[in-house]
N, C-alpha and C positions, 0 to 999 in steps of 0.2 A: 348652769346656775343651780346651786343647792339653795333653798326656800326651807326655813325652820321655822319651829316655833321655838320659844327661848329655852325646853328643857328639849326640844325635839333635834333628832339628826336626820331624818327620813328627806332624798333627795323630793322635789316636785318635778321639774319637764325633762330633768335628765341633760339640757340641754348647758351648754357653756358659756358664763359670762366673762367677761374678760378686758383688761385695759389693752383700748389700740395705743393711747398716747399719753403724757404727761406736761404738762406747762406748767410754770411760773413765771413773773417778770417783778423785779423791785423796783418799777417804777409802775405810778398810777396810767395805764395806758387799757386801751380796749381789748386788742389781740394780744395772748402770750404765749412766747418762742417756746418750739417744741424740748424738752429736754432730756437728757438719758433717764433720771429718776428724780421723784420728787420726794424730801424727807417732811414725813408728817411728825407735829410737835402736840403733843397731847393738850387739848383747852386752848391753842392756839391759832396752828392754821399752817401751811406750806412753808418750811425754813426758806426765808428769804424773799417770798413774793408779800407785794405791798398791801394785801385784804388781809395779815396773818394779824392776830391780835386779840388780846382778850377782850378789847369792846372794842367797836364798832371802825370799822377802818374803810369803808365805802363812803367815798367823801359826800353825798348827800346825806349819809345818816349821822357823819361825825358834824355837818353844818346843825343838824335839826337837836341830836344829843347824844355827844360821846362818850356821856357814860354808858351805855348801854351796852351790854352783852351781845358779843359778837356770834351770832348764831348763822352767818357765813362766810365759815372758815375756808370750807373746802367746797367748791363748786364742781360739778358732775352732770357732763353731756353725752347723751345716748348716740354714737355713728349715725344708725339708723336714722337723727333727725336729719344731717347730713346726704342721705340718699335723696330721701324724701324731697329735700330745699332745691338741689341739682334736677326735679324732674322738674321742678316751675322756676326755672331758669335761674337760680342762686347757686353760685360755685361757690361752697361754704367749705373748708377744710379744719380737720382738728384746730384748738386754741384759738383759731379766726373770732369766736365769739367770748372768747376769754377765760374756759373752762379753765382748772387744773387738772382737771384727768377726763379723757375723753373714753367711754366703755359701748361696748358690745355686746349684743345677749340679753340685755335684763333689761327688765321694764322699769324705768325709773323714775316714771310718772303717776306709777300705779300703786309705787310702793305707800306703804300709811307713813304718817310721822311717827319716828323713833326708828324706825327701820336699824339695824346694825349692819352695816358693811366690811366684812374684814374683805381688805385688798392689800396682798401684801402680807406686809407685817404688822399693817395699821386698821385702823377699825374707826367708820367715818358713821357717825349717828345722823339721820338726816331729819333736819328739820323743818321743808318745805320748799318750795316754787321759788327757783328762779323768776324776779319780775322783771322782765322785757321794756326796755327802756328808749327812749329816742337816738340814743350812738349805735342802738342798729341799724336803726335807715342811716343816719350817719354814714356808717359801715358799707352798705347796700343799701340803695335806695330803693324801696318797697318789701324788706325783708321781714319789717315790724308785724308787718300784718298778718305773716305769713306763721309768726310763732308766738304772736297774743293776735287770738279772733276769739269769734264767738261759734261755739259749738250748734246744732241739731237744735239741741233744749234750749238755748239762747244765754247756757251760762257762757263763762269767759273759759277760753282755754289759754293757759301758759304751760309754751311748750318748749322753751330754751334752757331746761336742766332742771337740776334742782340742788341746794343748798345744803352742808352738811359743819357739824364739828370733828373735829378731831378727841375720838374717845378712849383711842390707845396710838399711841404712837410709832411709826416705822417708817419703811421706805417703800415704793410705792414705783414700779416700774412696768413701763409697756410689756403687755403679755404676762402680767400677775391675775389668775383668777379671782374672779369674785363672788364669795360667799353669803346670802344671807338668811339673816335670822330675824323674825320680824317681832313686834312687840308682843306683849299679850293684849288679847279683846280686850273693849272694842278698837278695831282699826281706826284711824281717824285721818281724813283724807289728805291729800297734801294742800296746804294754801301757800300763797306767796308769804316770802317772809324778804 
C-alpha cells in the first residue's frame, strides 16, 4: 500500500494493498455474486448493482428521504475482517456481507474521511462507516455483535467496511492495487454514514 499526502508520493509500509474480489447484484438483496470486474461510474456508484445512484438508494434512507446524496456508492470490506469472523466461528466469504469490492493490505477503518482510493482505474473518496445492521444476524445468527461492539473505552466500534463515492471513474478488478492519498490536516475519523 502507497500512503500519500495530496502533493506527496513517498511510499509508508511498503507493504501491498490490493482487491481479492468484486460484487455487484441489481437487485435489492444482502449478499452480492462474486464478479469478474466491477465498472465504477463517476457521482454514482457500481454500473448495474442496485445502491448505484446519485441519492440515496439504501431502501431505509430512500423510506426516510430520497433526496439525499448518495454518499454510499461504493462499499469496501477489509479480507482480514473475514479471518478474524472464521476464528469465532462465522464462515464469512467475500460479497457474503454485500461489499462491492472486498481488499487486502490496507487498513480501512483507519483511514480519515476523504481518503482517495485509486483502485484500478477508478478513484473511490470515502466517506465513513459502514453501519451494521439487523440482516446480519439475519445472515448469521450472532454475527451483529461480532462487527458493531463496543470497544476497551466503551466507544462503538463498526467494523463491517466502510462507505465510499465514486470520484473518477474505471473498472475495478480482483488483484488491481490499491493506492492511497489521504486528505490534508486535520484527519477526521471515520463515522457511520
Amino acid at each position: 500500500m502507497t500512503v500519500t499526502a495530496p502533493s506527496s508520493t513517498a511510499p509508508s509500509s511498503g507493504s501491498t494493498a490490493s482487491v481479492v474480489s468484486v460484487h455487484a447484484s441489481a437487485v435489492h438483496g444482502f449478499s452480492k455474486p462474486a464478479v469478474d470486474e466491477v465498472v465504477l461510474v463517476e457521482g454514482v456508484g457500481v454500473a448495474g448493482d442496485a445502491h448505484a445512484g446519485v441519492t440515496v438508494q439504501h431502501r431505509s434512507r430512500v423510506a426516510r428521504d430520497p433526496s439525499l446524496p448518495n454518499v454510499r456508492q461504493v462499499h469496501l470490506i477489509h479480507a482480514e475482517l473475514f479471518d478474524v469472523l472464521r476464528k469465532v466461528g462465522h464462515d464469512v466469504a467475500p460479497g457474503d456481507l454485500g461489499e462491492n469490492v472486498t481488499t487486502r493490505g490496507i487498513d480501512l477503518l483507519g483511514l480519515p474521511v476523504g481518503a482517495r482510493l485509486t483502485i484500478g482505474g477508478a478513484v473511490v473518496t470515502v466517506t465513513g462507516l459502514r453501519n451494521p445492521c439487523q440482516q446480519i444476524n439475519d445472515f448469521r445468527p450472532g454475527l451483529l455483535q461480532q462487527v458493531l461492539r463496543r470497544g476497551d473505552d466503551g466507544e462503538v466500534e463498526r467494523l463491517a467496511g466502510v462507505m465510499g463515492i465514486v470520484s473518477r471513474g474505471g473498472t475495478v478488478r480482483p488483484g488491481d492495487a490499491i493506492d492511497v492519498a489521504l486528505p490534508a490536516p486535520p484527519h477526521l475519523p471515520l463515522t457511520r454514514v
